[in-house]
N, C-alpha and C positions, 0 to 999 in steps of 0.2 A: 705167141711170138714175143721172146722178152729183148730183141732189139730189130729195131728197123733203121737200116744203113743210109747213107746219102744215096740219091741217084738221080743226079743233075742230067734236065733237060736244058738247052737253049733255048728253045722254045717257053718253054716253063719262066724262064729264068728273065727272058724280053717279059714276055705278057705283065707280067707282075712289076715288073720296072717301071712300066708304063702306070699300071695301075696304079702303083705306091704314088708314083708321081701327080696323076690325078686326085686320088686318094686324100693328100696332103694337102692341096691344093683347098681342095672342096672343106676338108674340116676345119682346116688352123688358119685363124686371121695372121699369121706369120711363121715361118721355119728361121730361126736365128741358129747359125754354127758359129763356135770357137776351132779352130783348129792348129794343136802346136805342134802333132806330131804328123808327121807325113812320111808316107812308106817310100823309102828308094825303089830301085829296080829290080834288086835283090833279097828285098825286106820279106821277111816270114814275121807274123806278127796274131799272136793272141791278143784280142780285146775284150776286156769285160766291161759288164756294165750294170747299171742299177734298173731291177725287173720290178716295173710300177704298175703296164700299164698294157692294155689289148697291143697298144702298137710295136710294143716289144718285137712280134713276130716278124714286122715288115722294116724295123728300121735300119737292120742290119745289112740290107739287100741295097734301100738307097744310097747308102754311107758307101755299100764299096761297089755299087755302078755309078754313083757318080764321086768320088774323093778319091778313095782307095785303089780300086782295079786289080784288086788281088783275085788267086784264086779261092773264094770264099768258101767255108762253111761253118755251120751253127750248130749248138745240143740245144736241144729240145727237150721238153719233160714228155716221158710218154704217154701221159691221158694226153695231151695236145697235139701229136703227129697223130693219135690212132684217130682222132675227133677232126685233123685238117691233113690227110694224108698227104695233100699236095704240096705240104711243105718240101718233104723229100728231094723235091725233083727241084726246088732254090736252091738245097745245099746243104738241109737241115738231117739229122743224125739222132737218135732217142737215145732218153738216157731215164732209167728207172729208178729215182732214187731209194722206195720202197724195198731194191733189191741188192745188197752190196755185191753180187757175182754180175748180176749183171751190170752195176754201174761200172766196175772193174773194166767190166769188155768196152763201154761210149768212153772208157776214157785210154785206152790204148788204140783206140778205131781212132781218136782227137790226135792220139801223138804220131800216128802211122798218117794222118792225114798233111801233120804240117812238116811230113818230109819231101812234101811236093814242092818244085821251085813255086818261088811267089804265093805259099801258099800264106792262108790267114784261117781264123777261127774266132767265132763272137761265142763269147760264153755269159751267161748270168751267174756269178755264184751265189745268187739269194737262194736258187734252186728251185723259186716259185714267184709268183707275183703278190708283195708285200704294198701294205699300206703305204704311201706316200709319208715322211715323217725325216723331220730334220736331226733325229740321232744316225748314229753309223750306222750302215748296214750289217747284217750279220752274214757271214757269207760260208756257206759248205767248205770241206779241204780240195774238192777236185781241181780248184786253181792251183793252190799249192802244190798238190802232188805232179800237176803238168811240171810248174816249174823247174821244180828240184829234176824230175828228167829229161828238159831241154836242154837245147843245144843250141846256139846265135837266134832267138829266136827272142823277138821284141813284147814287151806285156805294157798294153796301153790302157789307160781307165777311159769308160767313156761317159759321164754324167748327163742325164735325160730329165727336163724339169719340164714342165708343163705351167702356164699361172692363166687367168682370163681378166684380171686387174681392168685393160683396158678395152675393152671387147666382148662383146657375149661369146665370141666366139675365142677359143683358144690359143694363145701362142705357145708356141713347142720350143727349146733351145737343148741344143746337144754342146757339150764341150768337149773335145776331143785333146785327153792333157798329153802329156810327156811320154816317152818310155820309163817306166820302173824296173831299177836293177838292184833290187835284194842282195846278199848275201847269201848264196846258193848253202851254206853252211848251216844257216837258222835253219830252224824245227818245224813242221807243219804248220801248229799253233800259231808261231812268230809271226809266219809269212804271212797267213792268212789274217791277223792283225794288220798286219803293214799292208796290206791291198787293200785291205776293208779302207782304214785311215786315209790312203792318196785317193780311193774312190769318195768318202765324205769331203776330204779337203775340195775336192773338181766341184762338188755338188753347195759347197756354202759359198764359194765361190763364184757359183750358178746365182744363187739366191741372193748376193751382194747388188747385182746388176740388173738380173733380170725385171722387166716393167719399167725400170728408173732408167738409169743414162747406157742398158744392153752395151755397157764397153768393151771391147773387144772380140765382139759379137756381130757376123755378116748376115744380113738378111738374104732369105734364096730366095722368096715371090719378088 
């Protein structure tokens, strides 16, 4: 099988809600959010983000059962959906970078999905879980090539740092920036420079506060 589709349960989708919640609770001596962009009513919105880290899988689900409330879904890489099949049934969609026919198909299944109202989509363009490291990330063209064939459809960065400074145990901080609105005219290359760039700006921005004075930063325990 070189793709495996979404196929959201509710059931699926509570259980794990719960979980993550738990989940969070039990590992991180705190969840700090920034949050500046917020979805209207009518908001279709792709988010990417920076892929550090095992909880990648699950943080996508918190953020929009309790912030967001879109109708979600996520690309997966697929040794990970075939190794957690029960993603599927959150929302999540494979994508084989190994395969450029078949990544073709996870990324027109991505544009067919956010013709849904309210719908949303969480992507990583690392395309894998990279070292933690204060240079840019480097990011695949599949954001880019969404972009250039959207339509009113919002691209938000979402920056994930993790520090244990004051705690054996870990603080988590997610910053959720702006929408980014390119020049649908730039070239693959370009965009994909300019999204990498607004996702490192989120991310030193992270690292300015985070442990010290968390400014702008709501604690959720």
């Amino acid at each position: 099988m070189n793709f495996i589709p979404a196929n959201e349960s509710a059931f699926y989708i509570r259980f794990f809600s719960i979980y993550t919640k738990w989940k969070l609770r039990r590992s991180f001596d705190q969840l700090w959010i920034k949050q500046e962009y917020q979805p209207s009513s009518d908001s279709r919105t792709v988010y990417y983000l920076n892929h550090n880290s095992w909880w990648d899988g699950l943080i996508p689900l918190y953020l929009n059962e309790n912030l967001f409330h879109q109708k979600a879904r996520a690309i997966m890489e697929m040794k990970q959906m075939r190794e957690h099949s029960f993603f599927n049934k959150i929302g999540a969609f494979s994508i084989d970078l190994d395969n450029p026919r078949s990544s073709l198909t996870s990324l027109r299944y991505a544009l067919k999905s956010m013709e849904r109202e309210r719908s949303c989509l969480f992507i990583y363009p690392e395309g894998k879980i990279t070292p933690v490291s204060e240079g840019e990330p480097k990011f695949k063209n599949g954001l880019s090539w969404l972009y250039k064939r959207s339509d009113k459809i919002d691209f938000v960065p979402i920056g994930i740092y993790m520090h244990s400074f004051r705690s054996p145990k870990p603080e988590l901080y997610i910053s959720i920036g702006n929408s980014v609105v390119p020049d649908k005219e730039l070239g693959i290359k370009e965009l994909t420079k300019l999204f990498q760039r607004k996702l490192h700006d989120n991310l030193t921005d992270i690292r300015s506060v985070a442990g010290y004075s968390d400014s702008g930063f709501t604690p959720q325990f």
